[in-house]
C-alpha positions in Angstrom: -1.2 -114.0 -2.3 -1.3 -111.7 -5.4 -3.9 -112.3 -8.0 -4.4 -109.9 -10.5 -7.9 -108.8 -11.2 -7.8 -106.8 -14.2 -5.4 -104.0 -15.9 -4.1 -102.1 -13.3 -5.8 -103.9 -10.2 -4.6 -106.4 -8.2 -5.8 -108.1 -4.8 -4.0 -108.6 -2.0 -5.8 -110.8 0.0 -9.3 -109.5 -0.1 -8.5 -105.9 -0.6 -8.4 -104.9 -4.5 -5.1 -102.6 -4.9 -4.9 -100.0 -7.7 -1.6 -99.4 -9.6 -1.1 -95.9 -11.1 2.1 -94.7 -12.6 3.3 -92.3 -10.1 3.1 -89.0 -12.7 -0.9 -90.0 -12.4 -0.9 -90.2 -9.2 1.0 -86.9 -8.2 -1.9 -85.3 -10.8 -4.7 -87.3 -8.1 -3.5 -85.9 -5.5 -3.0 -82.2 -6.9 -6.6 -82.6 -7.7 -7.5 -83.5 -4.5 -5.8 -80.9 -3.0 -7.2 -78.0 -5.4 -10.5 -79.4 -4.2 -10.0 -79.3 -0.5 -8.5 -75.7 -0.7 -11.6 -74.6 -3.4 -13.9 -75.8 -1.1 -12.0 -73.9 2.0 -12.5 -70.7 0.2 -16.3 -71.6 -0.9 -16.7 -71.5 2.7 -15.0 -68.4 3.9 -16.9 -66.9 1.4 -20.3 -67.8 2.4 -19.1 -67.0 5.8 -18.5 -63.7 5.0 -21.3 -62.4 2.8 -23.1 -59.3 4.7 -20.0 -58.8 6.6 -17.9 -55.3 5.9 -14.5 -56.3 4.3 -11.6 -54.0 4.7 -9.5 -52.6 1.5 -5.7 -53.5 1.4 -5.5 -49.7 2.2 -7.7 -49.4 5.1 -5.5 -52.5 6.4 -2.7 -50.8 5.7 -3.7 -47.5 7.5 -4.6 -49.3 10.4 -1.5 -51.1 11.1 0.2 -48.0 9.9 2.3 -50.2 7.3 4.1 -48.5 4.7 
């Protein structure tokens, strides 16, 4: 059974369900994405502090790239 709660919120059965238009939720899920990857890089950041980092030239050098 469908009963609808308030704007945009339905329950089916006991669960409440939320409607978004699907523009919205493409935006949520960006967001939630930029969030995860933000906080991937927080931590390789920390992670790295007082370690030497390498140049794109010293990398390059050392592979002998071009």
């Amino acid at each position: 059974m469908v009963k609808v709660m308030e704007k945009n919120s339905i329950n089916i059965g006991k669960e409440p369900i939320v409607i978004f238009p699907l523009k919205k939720w493409e935006e949520i899920e960006q967001t939630i994405e930029d969030l995860k990857e933000a906080t991937r890089f927080n931590i390789a950041l920390e992670e790295s502090r007082g370690k030497r980092l390498f140049s794109l030239g010293e990398i390059a050098k050392k592979y002998k790239l071009k």
